[in-house]
PQR file with spaces between the fields and no chain letter, atoms N, CA, C, O and H, PARSE charges and radii, in Angstrom:
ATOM       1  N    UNK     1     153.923   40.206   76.729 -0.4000 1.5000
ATOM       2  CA   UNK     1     154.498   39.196   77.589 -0.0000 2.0000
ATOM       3  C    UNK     1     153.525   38.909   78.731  0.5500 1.7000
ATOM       4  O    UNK     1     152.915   39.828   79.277 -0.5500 1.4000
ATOM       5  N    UNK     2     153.396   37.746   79.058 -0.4000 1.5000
ATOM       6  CA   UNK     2     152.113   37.271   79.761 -0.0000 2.0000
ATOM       7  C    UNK     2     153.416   36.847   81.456  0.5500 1.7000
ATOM       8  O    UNK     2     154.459   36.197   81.512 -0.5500 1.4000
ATOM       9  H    UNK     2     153.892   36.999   78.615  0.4000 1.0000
ATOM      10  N    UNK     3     152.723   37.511   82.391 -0.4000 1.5000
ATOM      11  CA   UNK     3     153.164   37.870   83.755 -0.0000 2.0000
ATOM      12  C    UNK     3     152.527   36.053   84.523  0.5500 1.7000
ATOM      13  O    UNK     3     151.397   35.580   84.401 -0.5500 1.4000
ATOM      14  H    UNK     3     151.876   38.039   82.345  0.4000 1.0000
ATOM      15  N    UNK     4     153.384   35.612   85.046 -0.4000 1.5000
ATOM      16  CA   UNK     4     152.953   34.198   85.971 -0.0000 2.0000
ATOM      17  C    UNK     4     152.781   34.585   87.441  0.5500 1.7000
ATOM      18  O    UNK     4     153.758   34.999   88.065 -0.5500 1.4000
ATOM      19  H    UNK     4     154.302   35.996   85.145  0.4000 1.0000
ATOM      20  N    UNK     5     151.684   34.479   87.970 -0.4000 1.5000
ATOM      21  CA   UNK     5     151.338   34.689   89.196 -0.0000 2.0000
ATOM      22  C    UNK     5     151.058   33.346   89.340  0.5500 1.7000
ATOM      23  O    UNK     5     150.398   32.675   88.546 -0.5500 1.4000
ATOM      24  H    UNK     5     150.890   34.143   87.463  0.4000 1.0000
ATOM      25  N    UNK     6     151.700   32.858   90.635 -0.4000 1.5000
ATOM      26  CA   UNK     6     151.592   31.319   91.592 -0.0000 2.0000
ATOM      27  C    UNK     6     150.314   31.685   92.370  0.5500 1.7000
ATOM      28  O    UNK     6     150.198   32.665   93.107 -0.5500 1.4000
ATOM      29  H    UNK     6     152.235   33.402   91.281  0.4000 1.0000
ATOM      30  N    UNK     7     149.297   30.691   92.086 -0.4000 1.5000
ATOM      31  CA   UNK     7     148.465   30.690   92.710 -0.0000 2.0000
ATOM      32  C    UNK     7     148.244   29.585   94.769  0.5500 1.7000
ATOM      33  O    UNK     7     147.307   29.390   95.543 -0.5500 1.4000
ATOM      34  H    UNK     7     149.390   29.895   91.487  0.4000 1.0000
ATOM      35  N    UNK     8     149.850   29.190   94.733 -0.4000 1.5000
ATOM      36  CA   UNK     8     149.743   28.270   95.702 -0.0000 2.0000
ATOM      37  C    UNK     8     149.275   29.484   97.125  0.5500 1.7000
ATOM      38  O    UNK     8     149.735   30.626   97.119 -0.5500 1.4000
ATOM      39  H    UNK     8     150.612   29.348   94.105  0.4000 1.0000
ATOM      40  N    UNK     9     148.482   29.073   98.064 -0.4000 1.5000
ATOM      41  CA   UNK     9     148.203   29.617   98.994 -0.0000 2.0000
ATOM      42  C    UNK     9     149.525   29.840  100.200  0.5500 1.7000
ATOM      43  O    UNK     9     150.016   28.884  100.801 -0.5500 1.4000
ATOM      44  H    UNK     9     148.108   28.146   98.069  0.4000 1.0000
ATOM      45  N    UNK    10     149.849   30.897  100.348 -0.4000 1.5000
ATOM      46  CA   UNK    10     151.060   30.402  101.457 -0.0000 2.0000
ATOM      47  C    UNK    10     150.704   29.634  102.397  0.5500 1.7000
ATOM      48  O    UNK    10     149.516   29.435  102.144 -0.5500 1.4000
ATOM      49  H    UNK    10     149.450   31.673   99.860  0.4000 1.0000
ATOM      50  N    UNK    11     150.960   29.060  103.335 -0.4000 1.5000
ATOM      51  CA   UNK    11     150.289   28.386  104.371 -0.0000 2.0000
ATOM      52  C    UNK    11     151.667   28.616  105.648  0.5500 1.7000
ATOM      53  O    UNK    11     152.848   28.279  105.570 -0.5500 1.4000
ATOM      54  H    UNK    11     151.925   29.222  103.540  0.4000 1.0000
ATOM      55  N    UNK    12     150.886   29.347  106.815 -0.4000 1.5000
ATOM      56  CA   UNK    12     151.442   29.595  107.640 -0.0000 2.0000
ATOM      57  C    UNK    12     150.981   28.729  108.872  0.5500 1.7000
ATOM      58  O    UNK    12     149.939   28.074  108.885 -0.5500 1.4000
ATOM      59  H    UNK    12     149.927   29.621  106.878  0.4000 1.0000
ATOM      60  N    UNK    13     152.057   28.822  110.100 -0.4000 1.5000
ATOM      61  CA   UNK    13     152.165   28.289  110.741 -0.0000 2.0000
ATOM      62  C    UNK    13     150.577   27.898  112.123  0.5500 1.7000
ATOM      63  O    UNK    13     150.221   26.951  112.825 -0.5500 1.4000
ATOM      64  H    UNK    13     152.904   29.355  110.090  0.4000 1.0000
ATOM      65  N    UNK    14     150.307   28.721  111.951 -0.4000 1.5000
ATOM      66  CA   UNK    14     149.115   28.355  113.075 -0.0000 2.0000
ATOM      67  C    UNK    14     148.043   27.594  112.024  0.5500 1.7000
ATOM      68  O    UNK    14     147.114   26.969  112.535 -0.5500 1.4000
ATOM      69  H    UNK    14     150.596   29.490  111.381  0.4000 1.0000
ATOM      70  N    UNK    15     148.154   27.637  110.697 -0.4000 1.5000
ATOM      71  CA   UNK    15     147.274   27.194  109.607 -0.0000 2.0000
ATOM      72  C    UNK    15     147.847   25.667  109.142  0.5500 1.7000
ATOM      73  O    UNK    15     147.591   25.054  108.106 -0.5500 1.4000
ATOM      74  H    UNK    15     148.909   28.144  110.282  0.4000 1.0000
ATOM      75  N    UNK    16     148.680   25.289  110.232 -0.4000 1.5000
ATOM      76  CA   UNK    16     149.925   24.015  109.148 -0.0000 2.0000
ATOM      77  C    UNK    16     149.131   22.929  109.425  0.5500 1.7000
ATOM      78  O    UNK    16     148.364   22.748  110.370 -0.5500 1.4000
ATOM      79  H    UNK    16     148.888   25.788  111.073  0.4000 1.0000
ATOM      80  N    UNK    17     149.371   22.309  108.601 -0.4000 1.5000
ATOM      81  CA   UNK    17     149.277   20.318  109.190 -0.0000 2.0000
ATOM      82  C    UNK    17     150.115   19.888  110.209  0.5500 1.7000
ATOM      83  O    UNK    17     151.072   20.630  110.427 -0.5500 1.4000
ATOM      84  H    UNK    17     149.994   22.455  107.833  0.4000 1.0000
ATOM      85  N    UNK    18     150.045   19.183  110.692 -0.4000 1.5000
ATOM      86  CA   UNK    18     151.418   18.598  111.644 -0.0000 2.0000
ATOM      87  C    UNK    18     153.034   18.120  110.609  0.5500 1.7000
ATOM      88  O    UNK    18     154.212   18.361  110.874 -0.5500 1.4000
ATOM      89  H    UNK    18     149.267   18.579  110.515  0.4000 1.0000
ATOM      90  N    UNK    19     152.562   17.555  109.691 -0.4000 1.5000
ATOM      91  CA   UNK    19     154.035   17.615  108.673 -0.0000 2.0000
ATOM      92  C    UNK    19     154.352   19.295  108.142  0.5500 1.7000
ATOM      93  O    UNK    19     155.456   19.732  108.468 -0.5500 1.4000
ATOM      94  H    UNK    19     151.605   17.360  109.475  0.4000 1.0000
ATOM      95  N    UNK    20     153.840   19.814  107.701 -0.4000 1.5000
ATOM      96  CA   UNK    20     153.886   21.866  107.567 -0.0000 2.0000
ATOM      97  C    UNK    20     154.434   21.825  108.635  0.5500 1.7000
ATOM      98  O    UNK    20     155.638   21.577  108.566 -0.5500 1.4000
ATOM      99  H    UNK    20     152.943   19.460  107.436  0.4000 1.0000
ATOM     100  N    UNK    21     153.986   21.986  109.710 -0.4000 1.5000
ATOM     101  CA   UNK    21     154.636   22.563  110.856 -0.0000 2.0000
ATOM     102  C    UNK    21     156.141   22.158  111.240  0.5500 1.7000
ATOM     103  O    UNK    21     157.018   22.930  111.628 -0.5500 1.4000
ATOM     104  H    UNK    21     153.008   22.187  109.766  0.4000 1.0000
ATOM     105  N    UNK    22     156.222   21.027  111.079 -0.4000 1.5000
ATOM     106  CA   UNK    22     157.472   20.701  111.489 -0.0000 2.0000
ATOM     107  C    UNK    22     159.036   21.007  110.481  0.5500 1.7000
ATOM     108  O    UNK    22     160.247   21.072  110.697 -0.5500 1.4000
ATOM     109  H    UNK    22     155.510   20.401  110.764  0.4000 1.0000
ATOM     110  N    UNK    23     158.135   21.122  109.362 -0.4000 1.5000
ATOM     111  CA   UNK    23     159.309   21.741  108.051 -0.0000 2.0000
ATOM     112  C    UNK    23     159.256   23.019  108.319  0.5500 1.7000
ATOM     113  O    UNK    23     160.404   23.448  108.205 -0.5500 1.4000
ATOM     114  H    UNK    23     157.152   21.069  109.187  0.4000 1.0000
ATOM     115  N    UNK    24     158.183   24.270  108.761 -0.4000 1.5000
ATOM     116  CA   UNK    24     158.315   25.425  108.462 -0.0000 2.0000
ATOM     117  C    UNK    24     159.465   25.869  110.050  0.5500 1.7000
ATOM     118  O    UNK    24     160.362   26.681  110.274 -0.5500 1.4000
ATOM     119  H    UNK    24     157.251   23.921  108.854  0.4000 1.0000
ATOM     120  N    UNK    25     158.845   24.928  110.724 -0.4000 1.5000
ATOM     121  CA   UNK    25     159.553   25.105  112.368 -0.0000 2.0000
ATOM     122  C    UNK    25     161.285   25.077  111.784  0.5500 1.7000
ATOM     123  O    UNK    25     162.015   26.068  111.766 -0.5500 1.4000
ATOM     124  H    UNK    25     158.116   24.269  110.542  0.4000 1.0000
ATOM     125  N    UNK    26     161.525   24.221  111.510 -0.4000 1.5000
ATOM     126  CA   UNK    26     162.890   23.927  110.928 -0.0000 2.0000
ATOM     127  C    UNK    26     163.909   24.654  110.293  0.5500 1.7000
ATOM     128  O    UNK    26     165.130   24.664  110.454 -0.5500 1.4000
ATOM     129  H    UNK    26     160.932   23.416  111.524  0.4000 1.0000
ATOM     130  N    UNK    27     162.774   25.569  109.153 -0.4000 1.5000
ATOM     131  CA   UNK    27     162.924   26.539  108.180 -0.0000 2.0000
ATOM     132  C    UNK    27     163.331   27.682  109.125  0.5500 1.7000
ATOM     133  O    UNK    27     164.474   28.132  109.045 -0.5500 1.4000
ATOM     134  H    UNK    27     161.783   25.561  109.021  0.4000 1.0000
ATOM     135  N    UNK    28     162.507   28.142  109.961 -0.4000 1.5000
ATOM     136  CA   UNK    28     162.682   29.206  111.030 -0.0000 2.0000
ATOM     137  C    UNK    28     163.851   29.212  111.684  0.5500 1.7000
ATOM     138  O    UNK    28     164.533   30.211  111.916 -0.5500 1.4000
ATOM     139  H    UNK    28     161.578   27.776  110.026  0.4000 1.0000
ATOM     140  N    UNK    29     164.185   27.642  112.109 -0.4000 1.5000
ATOM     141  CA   UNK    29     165.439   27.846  113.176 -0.0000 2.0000
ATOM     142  C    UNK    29     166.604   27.839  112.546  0.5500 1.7000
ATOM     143  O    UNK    29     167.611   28.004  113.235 -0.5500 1.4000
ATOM     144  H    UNK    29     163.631   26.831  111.921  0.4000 1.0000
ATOM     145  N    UNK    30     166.746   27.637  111.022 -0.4000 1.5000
ATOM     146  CA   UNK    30     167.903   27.536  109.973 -0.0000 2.0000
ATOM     147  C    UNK    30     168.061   28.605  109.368  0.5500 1.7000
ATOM     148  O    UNK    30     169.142   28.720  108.790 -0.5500 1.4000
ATOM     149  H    UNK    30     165.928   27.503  110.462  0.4000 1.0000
ATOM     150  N    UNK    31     166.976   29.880  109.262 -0.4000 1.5000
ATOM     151  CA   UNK    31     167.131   31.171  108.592 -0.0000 2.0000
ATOM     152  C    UNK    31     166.374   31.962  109.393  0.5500 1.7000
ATOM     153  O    UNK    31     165.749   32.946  108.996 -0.5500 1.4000
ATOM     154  H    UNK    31     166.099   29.787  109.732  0.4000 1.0000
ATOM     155  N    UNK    32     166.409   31.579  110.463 -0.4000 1.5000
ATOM     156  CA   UNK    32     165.559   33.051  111.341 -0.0000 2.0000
ATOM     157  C    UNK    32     164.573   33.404  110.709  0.5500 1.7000
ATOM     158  O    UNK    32     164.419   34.559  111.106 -0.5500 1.4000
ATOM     159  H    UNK    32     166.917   30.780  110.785  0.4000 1.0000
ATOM     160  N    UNK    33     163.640   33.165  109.853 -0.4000 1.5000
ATOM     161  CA   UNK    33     162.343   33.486  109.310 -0.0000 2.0000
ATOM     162  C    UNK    33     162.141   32.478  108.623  0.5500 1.7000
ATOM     163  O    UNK    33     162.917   31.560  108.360 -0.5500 1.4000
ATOM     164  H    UNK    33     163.765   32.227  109.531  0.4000 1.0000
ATOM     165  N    UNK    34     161.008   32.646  108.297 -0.4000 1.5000
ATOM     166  CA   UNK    34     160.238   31.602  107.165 -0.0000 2.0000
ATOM     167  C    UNK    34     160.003   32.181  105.825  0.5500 1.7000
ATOM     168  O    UNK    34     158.844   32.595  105.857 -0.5500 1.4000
ATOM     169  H    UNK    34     160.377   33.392  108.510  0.4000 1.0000
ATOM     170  N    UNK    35     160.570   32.443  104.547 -0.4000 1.5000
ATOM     171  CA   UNK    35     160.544   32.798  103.395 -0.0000 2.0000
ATOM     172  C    UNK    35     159.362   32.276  102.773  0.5500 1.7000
ATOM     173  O    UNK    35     158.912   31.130  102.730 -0.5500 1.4000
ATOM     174  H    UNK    35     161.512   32.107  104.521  0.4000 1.0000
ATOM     175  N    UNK    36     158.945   33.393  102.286 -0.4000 1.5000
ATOM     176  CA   UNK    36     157.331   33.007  101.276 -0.0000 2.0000
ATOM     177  C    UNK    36     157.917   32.282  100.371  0.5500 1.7000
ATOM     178  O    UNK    36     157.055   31.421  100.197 -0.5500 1.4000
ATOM     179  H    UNK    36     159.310   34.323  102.321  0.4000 1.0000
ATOM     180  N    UNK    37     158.721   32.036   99.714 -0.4000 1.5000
ATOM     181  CA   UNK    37     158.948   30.583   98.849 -0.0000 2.0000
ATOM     182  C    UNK    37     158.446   29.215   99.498  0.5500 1.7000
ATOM     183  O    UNK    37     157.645   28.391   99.055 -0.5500 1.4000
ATOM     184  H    UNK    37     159.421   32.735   99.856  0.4000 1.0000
ATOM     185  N    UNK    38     159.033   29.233  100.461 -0.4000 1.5000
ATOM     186  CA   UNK    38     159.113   27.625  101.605 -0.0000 2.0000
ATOM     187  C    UNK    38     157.755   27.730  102.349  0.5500 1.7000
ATOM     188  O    UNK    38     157.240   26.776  102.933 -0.5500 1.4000
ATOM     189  H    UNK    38     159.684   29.902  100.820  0.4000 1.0000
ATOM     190  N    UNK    39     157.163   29.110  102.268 -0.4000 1.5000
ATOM     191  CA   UNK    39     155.184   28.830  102.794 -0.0000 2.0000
ATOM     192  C    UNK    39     154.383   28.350  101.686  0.5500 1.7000
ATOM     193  O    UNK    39     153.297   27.809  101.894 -0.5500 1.4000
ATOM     194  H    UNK    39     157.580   29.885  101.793  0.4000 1.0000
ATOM     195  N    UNK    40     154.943   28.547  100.291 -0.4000 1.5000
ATOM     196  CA   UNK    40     154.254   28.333   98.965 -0.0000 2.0000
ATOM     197  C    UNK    40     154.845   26.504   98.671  0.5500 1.7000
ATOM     198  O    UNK    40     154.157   25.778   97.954 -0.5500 1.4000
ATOM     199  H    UNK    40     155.825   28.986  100.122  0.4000 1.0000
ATOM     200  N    UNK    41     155.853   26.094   99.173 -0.4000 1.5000
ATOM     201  CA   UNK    41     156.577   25.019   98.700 -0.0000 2.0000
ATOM     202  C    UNK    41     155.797   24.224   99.855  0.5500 1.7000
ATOM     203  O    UNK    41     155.223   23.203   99.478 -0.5500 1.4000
ATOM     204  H    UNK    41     156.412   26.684   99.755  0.4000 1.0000
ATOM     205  N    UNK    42     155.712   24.532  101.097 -0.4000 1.5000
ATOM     206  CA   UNK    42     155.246   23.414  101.847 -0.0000 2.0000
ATOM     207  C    UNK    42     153.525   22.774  101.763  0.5500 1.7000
ATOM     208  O    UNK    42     153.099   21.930  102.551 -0.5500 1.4000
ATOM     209  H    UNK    42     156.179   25.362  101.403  0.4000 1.0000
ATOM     210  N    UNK    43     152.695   23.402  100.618 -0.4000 1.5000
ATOM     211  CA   UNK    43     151.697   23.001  100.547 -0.0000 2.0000
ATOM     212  C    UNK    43     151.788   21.409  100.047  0.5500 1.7000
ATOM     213  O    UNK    43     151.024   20.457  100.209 -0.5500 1.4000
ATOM     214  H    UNK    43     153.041   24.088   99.977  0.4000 1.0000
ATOM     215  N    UNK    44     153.155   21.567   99.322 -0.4000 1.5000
ATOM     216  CA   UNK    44     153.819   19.729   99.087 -0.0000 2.0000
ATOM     217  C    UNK    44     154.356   19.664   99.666  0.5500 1.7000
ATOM     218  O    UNK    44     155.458   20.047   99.273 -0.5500 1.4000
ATOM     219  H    UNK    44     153.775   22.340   99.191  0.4000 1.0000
ATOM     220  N    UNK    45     154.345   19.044  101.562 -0.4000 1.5000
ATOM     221  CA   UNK    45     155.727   18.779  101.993 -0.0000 2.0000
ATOM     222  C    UNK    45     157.116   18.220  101.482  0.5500 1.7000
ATOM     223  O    UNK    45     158.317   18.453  101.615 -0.5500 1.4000
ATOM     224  H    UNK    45     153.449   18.733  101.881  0.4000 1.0000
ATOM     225  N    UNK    46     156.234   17.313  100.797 -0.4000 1.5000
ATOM     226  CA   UNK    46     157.622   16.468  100.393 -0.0000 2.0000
ATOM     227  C    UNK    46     158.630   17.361   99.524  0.5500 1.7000
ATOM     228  O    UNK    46     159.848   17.245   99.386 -0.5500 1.4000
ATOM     229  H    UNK    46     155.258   17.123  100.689  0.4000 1.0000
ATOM     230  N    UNK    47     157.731   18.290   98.982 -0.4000 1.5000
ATOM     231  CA   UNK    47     158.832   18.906   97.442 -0.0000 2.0000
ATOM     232  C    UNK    47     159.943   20.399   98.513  0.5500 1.7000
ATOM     233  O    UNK    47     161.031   20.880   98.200 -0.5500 1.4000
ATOM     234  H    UNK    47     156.742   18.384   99.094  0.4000 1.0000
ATOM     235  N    UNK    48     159.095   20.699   99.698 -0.4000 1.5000
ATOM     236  CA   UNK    48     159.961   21.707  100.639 -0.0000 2.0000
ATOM     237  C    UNK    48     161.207   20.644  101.153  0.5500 1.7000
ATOM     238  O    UNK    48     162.426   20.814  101.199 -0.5500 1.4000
ATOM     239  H    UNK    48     158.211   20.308   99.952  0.4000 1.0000
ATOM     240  N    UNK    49     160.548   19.742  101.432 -0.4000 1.5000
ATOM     241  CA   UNK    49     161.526   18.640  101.960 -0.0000 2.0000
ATOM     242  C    UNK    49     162.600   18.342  101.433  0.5500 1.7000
ATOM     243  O    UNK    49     163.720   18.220  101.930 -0.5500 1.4000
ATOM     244  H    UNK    49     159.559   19.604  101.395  0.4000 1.0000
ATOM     245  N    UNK    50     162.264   18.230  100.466 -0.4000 1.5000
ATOM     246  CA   UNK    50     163.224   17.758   99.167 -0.0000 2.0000
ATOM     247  C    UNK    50     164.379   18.880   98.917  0.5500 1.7000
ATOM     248  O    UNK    50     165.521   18.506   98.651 -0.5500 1.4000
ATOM     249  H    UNK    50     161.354   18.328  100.062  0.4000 1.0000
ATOM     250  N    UNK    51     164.108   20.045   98.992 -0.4000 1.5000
ATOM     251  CA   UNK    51     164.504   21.449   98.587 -0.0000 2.0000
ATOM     252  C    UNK    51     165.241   21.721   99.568  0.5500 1.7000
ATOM     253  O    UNK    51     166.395   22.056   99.304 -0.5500 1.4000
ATOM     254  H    UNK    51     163.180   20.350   99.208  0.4000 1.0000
ATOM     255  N    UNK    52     164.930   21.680  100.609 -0.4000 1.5000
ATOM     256  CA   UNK    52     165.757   22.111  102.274 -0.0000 2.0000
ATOM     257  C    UNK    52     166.963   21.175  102.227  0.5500 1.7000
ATOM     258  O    UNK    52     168.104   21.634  102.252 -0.5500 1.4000
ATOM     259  H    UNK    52     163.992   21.407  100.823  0.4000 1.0000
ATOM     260  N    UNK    53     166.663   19.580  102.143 -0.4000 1.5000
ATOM     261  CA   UNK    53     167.950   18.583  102.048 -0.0000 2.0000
ATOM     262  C    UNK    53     168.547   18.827  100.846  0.5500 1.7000
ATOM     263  O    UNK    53     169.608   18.220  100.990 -0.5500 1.4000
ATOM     264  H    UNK    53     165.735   19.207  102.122  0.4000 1.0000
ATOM     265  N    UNK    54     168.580   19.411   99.529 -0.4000 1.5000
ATOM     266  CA   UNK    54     169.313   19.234   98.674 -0.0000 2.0000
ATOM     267  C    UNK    54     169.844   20.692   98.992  0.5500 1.7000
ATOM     268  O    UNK    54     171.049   20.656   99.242 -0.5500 1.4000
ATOM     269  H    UNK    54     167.718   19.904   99.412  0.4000 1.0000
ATOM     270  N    UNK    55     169.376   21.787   99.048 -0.4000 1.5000
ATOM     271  CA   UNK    55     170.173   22.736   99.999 -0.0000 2.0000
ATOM     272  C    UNK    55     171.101   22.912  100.454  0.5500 1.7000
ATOM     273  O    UNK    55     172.091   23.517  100.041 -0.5500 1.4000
ATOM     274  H    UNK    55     168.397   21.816   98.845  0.4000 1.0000
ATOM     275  N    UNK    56     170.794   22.118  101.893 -0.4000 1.5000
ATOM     276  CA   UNK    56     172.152   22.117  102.890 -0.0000 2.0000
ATOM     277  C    UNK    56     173.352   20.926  102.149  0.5500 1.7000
ATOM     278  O    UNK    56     174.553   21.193  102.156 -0.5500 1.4000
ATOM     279  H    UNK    56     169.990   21.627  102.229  0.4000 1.0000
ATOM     280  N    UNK    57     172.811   19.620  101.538 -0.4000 1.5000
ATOM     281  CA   UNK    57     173.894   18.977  100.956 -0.0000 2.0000
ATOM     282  C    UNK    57     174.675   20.200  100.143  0.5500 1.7000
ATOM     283  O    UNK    57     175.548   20.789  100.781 -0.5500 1.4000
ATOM     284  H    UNK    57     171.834   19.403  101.532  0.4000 1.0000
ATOM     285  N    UNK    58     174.445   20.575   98.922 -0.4000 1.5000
ATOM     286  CA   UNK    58     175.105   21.566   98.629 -0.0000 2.0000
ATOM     287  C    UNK    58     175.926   22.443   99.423  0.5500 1.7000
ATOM     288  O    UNK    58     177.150   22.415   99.291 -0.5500 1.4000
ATOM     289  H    UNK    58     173.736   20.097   98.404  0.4000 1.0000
ATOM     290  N    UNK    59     175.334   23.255  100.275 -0.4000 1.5000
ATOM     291  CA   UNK    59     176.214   24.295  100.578 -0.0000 2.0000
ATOM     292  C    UNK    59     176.689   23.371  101.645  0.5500 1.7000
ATOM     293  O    UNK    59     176.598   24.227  102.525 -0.5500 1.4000
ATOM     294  H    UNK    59     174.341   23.278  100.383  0.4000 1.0000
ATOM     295  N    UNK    60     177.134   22.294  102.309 -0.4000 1.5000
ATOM     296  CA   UNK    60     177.994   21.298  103.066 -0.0000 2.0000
ATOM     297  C    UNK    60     179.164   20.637  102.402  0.5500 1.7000
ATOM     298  O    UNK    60     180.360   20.592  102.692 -0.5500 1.4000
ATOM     299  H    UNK    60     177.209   21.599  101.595  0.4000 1.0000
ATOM     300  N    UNK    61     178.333   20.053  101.259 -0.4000 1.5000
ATOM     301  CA   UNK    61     179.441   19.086  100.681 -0.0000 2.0000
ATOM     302  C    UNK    61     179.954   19.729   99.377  0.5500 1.7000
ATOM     303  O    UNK    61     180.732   19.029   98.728 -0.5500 1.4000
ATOM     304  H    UNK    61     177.362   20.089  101.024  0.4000 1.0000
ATOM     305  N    UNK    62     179.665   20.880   98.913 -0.4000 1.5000
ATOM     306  CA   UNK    62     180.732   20.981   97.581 -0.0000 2.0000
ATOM     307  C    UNK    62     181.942   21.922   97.851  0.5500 1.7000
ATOM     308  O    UNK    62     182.189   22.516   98.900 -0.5500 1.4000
ATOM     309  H    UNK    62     179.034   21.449   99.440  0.4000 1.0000
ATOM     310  N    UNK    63     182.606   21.933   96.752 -0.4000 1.5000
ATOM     311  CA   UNK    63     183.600   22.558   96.968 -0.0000 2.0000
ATOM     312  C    UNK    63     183.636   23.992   96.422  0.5500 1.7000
ATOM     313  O    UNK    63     184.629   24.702   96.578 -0.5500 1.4000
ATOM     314  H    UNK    63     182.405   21.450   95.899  0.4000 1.0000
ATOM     315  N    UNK    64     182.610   24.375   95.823 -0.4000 1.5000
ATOM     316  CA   UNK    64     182.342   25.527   95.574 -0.0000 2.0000
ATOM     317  C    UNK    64     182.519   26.988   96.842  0.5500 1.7000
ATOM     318  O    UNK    64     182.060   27.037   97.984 -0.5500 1.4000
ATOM     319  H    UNK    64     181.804   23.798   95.696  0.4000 1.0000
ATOM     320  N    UNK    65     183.123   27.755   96.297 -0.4000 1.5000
ATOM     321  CA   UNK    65     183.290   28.809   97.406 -0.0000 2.0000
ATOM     322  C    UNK    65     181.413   29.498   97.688  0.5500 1.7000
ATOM     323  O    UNK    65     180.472   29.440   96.896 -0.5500 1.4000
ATOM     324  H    UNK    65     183.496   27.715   95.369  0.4000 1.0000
ATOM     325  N    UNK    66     181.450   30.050   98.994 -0.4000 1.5000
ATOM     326  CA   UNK    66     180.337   30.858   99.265 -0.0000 2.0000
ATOM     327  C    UNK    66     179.688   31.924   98.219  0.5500 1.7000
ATOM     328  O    UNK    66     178.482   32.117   98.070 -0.5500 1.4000
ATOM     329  H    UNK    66     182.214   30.097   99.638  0.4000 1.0000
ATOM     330  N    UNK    67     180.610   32.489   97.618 -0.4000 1.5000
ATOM     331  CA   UNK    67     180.186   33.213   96.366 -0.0000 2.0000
ATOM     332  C    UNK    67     179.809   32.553   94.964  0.5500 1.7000
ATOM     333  O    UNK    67     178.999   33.167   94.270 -0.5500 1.4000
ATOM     334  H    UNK    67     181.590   32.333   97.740  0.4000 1.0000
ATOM     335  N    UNK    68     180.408   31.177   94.426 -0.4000 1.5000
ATOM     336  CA   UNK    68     180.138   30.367   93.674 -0.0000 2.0000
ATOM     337  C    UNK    68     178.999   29.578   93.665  0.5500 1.7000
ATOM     338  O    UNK    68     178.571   29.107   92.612 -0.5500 1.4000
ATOM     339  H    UNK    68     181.066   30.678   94.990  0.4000 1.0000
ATOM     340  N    UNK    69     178.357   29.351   94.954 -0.4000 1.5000
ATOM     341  CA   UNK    69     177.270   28.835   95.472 -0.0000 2.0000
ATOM     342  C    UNK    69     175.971   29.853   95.133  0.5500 1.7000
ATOM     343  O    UNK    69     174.835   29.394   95.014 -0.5500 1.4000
ATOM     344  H    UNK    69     178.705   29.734   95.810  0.4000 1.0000
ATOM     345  N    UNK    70     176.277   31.319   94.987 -0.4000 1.5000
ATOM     346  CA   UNK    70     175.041   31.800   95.216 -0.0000 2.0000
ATOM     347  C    UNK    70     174.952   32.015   93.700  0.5500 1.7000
ATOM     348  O    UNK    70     173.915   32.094   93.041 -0.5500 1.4000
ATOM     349  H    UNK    70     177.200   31.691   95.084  0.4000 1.0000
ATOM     350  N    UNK    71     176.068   32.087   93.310 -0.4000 1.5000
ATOM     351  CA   UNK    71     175.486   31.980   91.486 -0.0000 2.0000
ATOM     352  C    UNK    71     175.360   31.038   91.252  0.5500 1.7000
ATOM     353  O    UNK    71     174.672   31.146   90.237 -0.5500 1.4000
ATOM     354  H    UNK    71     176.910   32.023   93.845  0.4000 1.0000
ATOM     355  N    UNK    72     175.500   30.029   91.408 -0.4000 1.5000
ATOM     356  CA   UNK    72     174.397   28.665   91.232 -0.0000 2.0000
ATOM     357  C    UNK    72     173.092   28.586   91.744  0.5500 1.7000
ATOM     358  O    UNK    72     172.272   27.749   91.366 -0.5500 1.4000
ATOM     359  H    UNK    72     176.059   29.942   92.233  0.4000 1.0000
ATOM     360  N    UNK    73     172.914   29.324   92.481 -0.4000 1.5000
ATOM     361  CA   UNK    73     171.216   29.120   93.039 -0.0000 2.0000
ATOM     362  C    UNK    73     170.700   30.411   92.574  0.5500 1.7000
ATOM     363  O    UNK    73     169.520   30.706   92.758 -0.5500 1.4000
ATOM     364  H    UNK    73     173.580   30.003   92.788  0.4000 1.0000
């Protein structure tokens, strides 16, 4: 079985673009840290972007309980 290692660079905050920065800033104040997923995702802002708003729509607007939610993700 052949093992997948992501080669995306994390990209942290003193290292950001001005669009990075302002998604990872965001990321921070919504989960108290910044998760190496969302340092690997923001090398595409748009696709962290994308990921953070479909996110919170979810856990806002469905009717799924808090526990139903995390077995969906």
């Amino acid at each position: 079985m052949n093992n997948y290692k992501m080669k995306a660079p994390l990209v942290e905050v003193p290292n950001a673009n001005q669009k990075q920065k302002e998604l990872l800033s965001l990321a921070k104040k919504e989960n108290k840290m910044i998760p190496n997923m969302y340092k690997a995702m923001v090398n595409l802002p748009a696709l962290l972007d994308s990921y953070m708003y479909g996110y919170k729509k979810f856990r806002e607007g469905g009717d799924f309980s808090s526990a139903e939610q995390e077995v969906v993700f």
